[in-house]
N, C-alpha and C positions, 0 to 999 in steps of 0.2 A: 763272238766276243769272249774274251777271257774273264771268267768271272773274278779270277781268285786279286786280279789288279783293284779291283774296288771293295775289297772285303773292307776299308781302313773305312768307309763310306757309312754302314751301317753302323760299326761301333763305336763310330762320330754321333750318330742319333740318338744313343745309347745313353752316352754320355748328355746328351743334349736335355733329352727327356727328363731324365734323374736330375740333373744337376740343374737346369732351366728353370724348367717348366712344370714339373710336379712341387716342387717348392714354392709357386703361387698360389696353389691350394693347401699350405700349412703341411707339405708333407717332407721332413729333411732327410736331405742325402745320407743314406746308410749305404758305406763301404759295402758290406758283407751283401745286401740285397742287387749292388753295383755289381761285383762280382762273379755272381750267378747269375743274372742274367747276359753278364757276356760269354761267360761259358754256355749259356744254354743255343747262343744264339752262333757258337763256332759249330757246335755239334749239329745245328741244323742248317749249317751250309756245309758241313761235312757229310752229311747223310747219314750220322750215326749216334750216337747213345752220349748222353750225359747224366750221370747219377751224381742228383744234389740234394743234400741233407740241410735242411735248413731246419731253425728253430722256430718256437712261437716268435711273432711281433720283426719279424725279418724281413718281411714284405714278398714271399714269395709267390705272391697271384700278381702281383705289377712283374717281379721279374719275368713269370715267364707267358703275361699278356705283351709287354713291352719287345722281350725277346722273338714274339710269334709274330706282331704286328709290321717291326722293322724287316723282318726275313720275306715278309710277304712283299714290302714295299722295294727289298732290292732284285726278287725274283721281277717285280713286274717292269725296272726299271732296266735288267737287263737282256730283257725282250725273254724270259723262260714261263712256258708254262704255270699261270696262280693257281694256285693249292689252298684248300682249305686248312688249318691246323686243326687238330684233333685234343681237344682238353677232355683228362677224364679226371674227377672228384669223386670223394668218398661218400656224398652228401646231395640232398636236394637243395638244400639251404645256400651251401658254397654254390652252384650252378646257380640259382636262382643271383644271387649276390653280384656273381662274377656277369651275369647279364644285362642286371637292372643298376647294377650302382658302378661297378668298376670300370665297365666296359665304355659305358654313357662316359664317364666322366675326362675319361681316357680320352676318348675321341671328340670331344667339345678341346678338351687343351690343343691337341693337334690339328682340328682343324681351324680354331684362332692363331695357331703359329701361321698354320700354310703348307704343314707338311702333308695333309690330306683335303680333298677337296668335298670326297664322301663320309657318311657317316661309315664308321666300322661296328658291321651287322653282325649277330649271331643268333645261333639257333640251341636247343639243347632236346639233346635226342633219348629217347625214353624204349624202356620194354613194352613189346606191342601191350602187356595187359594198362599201360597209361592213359592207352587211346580207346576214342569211342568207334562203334564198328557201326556206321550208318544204319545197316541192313538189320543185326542185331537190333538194335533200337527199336526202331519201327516195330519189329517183330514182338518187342518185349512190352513198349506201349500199346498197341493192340491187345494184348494178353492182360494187359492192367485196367483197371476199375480204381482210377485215381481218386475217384469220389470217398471209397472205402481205406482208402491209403492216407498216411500220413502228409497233413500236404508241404510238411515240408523237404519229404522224400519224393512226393510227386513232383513237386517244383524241380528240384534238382536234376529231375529223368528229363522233364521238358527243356529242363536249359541245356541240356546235353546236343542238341538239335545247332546249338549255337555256340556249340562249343568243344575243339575235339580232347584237350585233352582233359582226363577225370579229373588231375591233381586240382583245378582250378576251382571246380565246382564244390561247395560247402554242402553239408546233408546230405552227402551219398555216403549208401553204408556196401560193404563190403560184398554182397551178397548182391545188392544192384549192379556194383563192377563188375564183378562176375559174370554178371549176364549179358551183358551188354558191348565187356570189350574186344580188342579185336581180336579173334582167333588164332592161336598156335599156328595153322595153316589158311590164310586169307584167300578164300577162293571167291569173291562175291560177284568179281568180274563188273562192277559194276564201275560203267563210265565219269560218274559223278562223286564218285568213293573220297571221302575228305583225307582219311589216311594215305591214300595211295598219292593223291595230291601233293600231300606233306611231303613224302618221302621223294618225290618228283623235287621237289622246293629243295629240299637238301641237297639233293646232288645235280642241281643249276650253276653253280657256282657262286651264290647271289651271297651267302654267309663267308665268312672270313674265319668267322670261331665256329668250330661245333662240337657242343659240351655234351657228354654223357657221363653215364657211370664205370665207376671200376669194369664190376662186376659183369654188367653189359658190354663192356669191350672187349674183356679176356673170353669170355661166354662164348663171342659171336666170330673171335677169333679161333676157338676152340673148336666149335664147330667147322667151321669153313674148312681148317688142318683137315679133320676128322673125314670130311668126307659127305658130313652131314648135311641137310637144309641148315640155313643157317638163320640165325635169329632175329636180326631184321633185314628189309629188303635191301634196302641203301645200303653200301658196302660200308662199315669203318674202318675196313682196312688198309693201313699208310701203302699198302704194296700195289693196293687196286686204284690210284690216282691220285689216294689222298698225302696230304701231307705233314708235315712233323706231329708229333704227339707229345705234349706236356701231360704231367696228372700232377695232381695237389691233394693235398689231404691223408689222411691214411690209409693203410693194406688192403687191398680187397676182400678179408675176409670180415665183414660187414652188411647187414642186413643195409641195400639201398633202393633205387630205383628200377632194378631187373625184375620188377613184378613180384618184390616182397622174397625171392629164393633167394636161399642162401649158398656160395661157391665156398668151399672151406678153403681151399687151396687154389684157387683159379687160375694155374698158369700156365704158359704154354707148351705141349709136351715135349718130352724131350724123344729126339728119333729113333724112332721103329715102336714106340709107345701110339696105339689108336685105338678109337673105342670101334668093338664092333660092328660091322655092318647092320644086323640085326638084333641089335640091343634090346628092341621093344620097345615100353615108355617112355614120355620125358624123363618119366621120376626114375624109372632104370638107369637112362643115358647117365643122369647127374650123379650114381649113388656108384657107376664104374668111372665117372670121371674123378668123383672125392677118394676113389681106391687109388687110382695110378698117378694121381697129384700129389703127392705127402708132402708135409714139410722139410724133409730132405732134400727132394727132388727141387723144391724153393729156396734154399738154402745154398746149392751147387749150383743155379741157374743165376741167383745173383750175386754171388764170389765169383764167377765167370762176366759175366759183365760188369762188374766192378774193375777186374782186373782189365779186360780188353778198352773198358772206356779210358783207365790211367795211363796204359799207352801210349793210347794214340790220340790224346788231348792232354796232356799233362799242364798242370794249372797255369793259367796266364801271369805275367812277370808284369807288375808296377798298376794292375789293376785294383 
């Protein structure tokens, strides 16, 4: 099938959505938010890069939910492999938002039109220190005399049992995390492992969005380059199956959801730059990776795809 014959198909929906159908939930037509997400949405049936600056109050989490949503629905419509999109935020709050309010809401409009028939599902993906490690647990309740504990620390260890990820659970102090979550190197082998489970869940196909952090995506892309283990199991890398990647929010260089580390410069290297084989620590790995990442070297990386994305997408005419 030629795909590029129905491209007029999706930015028909585009239009549809904005102009329809999010306007019966009180929300009106912004040119500028229109815009951006038809561009976001050429460059992900291009396979390539769009860099869009948008302002506060612009609406740039519909743009490029709406942009990710439609791309899925004309990949599935003209028989090509579904891809999950990859959303990375600067924030736990935007992730949580973009889950619980904008996602739902999104996908209630669309399936009262009729353009989807399923909800549109997502996930958001965290550094392993988020998750609870089964075996840990166990190990670390056994070691406790909850009697003697505060029980509102105790409470929170026991809700752990039913619940994998930390962020959820109230009364856990830092030092309980610690101990309990899942390890840098997850060897427990165990058949019934809730983490490993998760991470099976995510790369089923069964999410459409999968949100993480900055920090966590450059990290685990950095890694994988490097040569390294890489940070978590489930691949987020667009090259290993997955598919397009939006981010919102600001620069990664922001204390978020990678287990509290901070990347000062997290981006990807440029070639014949790799951390050594035998680095040592994490906290080594990280402390050669903030050497050969400068802001320079962030600066050239994107004035080069700045340049490449103007191109070969140069802004759309009467949008």
């Amino acid at each position: 099938m030629n795909t590029n014959d129905n491209r007029h198909d999706p930015h028909n929906e585009i239009d549809h959505i904005f102009k329809d159908l999010l306007p019966t939930r009180n929300m009106a037509e912004r040119p500028e938010q229109l815009a951006r997400c038809h561009r976001m949405l050429d460059a992900m049936l291009e396979g390539g890069i769009a860099l869009c600056d948008a302002g506060t109050g612009i609406g740039k989490t519909y743009a490029y939910l709406v942009a990710g949503t439609v791309y899925h629905r004309f990949r599935a419509a003209s028989g090509l492999p579904v891809r999950p999109v990859l959303i990375s935020t600067s924030s736990i709050a935007l992730q949580t938002a973009a889950r619980d309010e904008y996602l739902p809401l999104l996908s209630n409009l669309l399936t009262e039109d009729g353009m989807i028939t399923q909800p549109l599902r997502t996930v958001i993906r965290k550094g392993k220190s988020h998750y609870v490690c089964d075996d840990r647990l166990e190990r670390r309740l056994d070691q406790l005399d909850l009697r003697k504990k505060n029980w509102r620390a105790g409470s929170a260890q026991l809700a752990l049992r039913n619940e994998l990820d930390m962020d959820e659970i109230a009364h856990l102090s830092g030092y309980d995390r610690e101990h309990v979550c899942v390890p840098q190197i997850c060897d427990c082998l165990q058949e019934t492992c809730r983490y490993r489970s998760f991470l099976e869940k995510c790369d089923s196909g069964q999410y459409l969005f999968q949100i993480c952090n900055h920090n966590l995506l450059l990290a685990d892309a950095i890694h994988r380059g490097s040569g390294h283990r890489p940070i978590t199991t489930g691949c987020l890398c667009p090259h290993c199956g997955r598919g397009p990647q939006a981010a919102g929010g600001r620069p990664p260089n922001v204390r978020g959801n990678s287990g509290g580390r901070r990347y000062p410069h997290s981006k990807p290297q440029p070639a014949g730059r790799t951390l050594p084989a035998g680095c040592g620590s994490s906290e080594r790995r990280r402390q050669v990776l903030a050497a050969k990442t400068g802001p320079s070297i962030r600066g050239e990386t994107f004035r080069s795809l700045q340049e490449d994305a103007r191109g070969r997408w140069p802004r759309r005419s009467g949008v």
